[in-house]
C-alpha positions as CSV (number, residue, x, y, z in Angstrom):
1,X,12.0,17.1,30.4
2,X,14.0,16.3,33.6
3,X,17.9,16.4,34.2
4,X,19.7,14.8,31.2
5,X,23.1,14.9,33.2
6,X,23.5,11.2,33.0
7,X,22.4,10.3,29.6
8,X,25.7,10.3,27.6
9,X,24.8,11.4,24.1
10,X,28.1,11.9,21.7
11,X,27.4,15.0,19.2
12,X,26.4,13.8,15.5
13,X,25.2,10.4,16.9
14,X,21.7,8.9,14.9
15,X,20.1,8.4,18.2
16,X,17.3,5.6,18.7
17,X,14.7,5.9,21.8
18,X,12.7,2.4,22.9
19,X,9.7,1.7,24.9
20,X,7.2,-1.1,25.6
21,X,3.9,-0.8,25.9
22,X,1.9,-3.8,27.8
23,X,3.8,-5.9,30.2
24,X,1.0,-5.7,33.3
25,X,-2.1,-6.5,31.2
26,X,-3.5,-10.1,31.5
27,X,-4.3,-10.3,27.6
28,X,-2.7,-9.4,24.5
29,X,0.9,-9.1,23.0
30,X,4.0,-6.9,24.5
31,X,4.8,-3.9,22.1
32,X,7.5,-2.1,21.5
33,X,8.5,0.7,19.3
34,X,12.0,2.3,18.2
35,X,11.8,5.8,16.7
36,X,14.4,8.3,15.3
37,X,13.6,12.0,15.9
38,X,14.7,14.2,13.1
39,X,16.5,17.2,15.0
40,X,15.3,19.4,11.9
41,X,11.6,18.5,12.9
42,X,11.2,19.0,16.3
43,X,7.7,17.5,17.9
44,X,6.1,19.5,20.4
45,X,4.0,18.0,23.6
46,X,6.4,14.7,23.8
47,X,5.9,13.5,26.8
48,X,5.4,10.1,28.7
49,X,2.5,8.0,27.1
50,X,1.0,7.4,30.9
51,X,0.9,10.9,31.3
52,X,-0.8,12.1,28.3
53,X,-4.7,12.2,27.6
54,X,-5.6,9.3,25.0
55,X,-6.6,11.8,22.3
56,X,-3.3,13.4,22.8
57,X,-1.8,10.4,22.3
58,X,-3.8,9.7,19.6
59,X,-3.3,13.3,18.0
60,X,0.6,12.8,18.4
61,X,1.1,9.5,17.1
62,X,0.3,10.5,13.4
63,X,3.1,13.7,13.7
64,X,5.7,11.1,15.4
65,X,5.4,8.9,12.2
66,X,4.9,11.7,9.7
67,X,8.3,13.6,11.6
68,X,10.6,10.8,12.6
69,X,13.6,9.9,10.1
70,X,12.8,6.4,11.1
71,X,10.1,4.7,13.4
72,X,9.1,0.9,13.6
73,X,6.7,-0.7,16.0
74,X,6.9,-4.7,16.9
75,X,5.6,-7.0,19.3
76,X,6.1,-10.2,21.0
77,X,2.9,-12.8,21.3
78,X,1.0,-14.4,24.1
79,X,2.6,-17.4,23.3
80,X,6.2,-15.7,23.3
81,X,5.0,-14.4,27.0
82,X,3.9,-17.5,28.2
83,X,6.9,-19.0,27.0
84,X,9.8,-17.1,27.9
85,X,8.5,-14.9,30.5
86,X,6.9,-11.2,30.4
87,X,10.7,-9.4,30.7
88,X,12.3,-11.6,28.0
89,X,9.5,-11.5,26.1
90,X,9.8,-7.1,26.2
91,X,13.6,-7.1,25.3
92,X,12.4,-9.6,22.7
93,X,9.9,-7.1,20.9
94,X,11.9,-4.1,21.8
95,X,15.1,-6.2,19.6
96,X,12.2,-6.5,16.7
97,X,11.6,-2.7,17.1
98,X,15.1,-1.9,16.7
99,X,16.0,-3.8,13.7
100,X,12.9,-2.8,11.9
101,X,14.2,0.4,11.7
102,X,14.9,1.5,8.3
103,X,17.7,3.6,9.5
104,X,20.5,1.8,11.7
105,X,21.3,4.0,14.5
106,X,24.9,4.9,16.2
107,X,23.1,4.7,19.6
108,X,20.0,3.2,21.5
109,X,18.2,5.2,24.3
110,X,15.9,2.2,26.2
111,X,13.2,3.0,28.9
112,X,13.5,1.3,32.2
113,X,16.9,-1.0,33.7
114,X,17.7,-4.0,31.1
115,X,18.8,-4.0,27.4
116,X,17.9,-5.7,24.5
117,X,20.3,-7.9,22.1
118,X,21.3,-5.2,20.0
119,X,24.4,-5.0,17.8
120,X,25.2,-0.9,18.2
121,X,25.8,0.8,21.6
122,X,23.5,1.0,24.0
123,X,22.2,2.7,27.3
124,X,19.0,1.4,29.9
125,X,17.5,4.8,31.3
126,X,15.2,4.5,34.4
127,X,12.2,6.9,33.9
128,X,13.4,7.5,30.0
129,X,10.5,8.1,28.6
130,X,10.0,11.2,30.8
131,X,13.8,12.2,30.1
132,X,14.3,11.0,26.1
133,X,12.4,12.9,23.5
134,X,12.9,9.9,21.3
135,X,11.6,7.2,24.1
136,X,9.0,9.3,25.1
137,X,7.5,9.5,21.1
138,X,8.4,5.6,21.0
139,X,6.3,5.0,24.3
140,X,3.6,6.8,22.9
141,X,3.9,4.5,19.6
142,X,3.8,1.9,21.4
143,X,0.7,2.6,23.3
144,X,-2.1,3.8,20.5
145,X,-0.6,0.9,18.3
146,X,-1.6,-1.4,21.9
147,X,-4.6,0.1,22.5
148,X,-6.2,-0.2,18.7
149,X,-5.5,-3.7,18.7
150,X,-7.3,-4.1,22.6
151,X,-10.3,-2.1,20.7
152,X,-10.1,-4.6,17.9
153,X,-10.3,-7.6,20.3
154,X,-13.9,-6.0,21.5
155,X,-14.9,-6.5,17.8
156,X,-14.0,-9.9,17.9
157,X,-15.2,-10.7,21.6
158,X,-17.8,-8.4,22.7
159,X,-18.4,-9.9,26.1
160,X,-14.8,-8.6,27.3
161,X,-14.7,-4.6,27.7
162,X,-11.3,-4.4,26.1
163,X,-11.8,-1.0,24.7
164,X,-12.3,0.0,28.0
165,X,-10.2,-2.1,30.5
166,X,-7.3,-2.4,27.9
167,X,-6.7,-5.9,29.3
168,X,-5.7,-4.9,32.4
169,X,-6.3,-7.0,35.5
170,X,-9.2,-4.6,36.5
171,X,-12.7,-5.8,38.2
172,X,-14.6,-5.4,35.5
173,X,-12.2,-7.8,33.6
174,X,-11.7,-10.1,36.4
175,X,-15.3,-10.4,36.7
176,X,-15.7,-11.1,32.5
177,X,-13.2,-13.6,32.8
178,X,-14.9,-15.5,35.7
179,X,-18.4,-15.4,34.1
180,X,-17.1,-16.2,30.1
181,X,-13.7,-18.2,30.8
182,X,-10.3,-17.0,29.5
183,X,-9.7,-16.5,26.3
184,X,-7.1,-17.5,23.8
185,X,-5.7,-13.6,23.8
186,X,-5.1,-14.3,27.5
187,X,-2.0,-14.7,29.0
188,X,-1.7,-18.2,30.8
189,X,0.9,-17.9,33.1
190,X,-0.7,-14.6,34.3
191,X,-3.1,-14.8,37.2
192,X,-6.3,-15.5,37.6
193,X,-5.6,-17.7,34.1
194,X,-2.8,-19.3,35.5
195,X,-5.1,-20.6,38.7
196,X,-8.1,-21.6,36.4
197,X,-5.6,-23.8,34.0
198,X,-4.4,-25.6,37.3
199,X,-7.9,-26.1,38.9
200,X,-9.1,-27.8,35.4
């Protein structure tokens, strides 16, 4: 983990990390998750989702939930998205995460620049997920619970790779889009589905 200096933690504290998982892709709902490490049941290999192998993601997630005194995972829909924007609609689900918790913590740890509506303290940490123990296991909750339901959309709309592009603005999805039209999963106000609505 890197230097901790600036990340104010008061002794005895229930501590809460937060991460998203989603906000580039083109398709699908924002995640979030919220997860309480217990200090008596350490994890090992926590580390940032985007660094980690998708099977250690996968292997990890079950532990984090298993381990945790308290985890929750929530989302915000395309329609949220579309509606109040990608960022508002992130704080949005990361809120949801939090008050899913079973356990209400003293203190919230949340990845990147901008908080939440929360009621209890709380502190914005750039690059948390690779500083936080706690955001780090919540970015990778975040993540598998993101990419299971991208796999489930392939199910449901085999033409569209989304076990393999994720939903991301890739060429392969760019180029699925163009031939099959967007899909109800897709974001509108995201480009190229923003362009195609205002050329119909």
């Amino acid at each position: 983990m890197n230097d901790k200096s600036s990340i104010k933690i008061p002794q005895g504290l229930t501590v809460a990390g937060v991460d998203e998982a989603g906000r580039g892709p083109l398709a699908g709902p924002v995640f979030a998750a919220a997860v309480i490490l217990d200090p008596m049941r350490p994890i090992a290999g926590l580390a940032d989702s985007k660094v980690l192998s998708e099977s250690k993601r996968d292997s990890l997630y079950p532990i984090i939930k298993e381990n945790a005194l308290s985890w929750s995972i929530a989302q915000a829909s395309v329609a949220e998205i579309d509606e109040l924007n990608i960022l508002h609609a992130t704080l949005l689900a990361m809120q949801r995460a939090v008050e899913g918790l079973h356990i209400q913590p003293d203190e919230v740890l949340v990845d990147g620049n901008r908080l939440p509506k929360l009621s209890m303290s709380a502190q914005a940490i750039v690059k948390g997920d690779s500083k936080v123990q706690a955001i780090s296991a919540a970015s990778i909750l975040a993540k598998v619970e993101r990419d299971k339901l991208m796999v489930d959309y392939h199910r449901h709309y085999p033409e569209f790779s989304f076990h393999v592009h994720k939903g991301y603005g890739t060429r392969q999805h760019l180029a699925e889009i163009e031939r099959f039209g967007f899909l109800d999963v897709h974001r509108k106000t995201f480009n190229p589905v923003k362009t195609m609505l205002m050329q119909q």
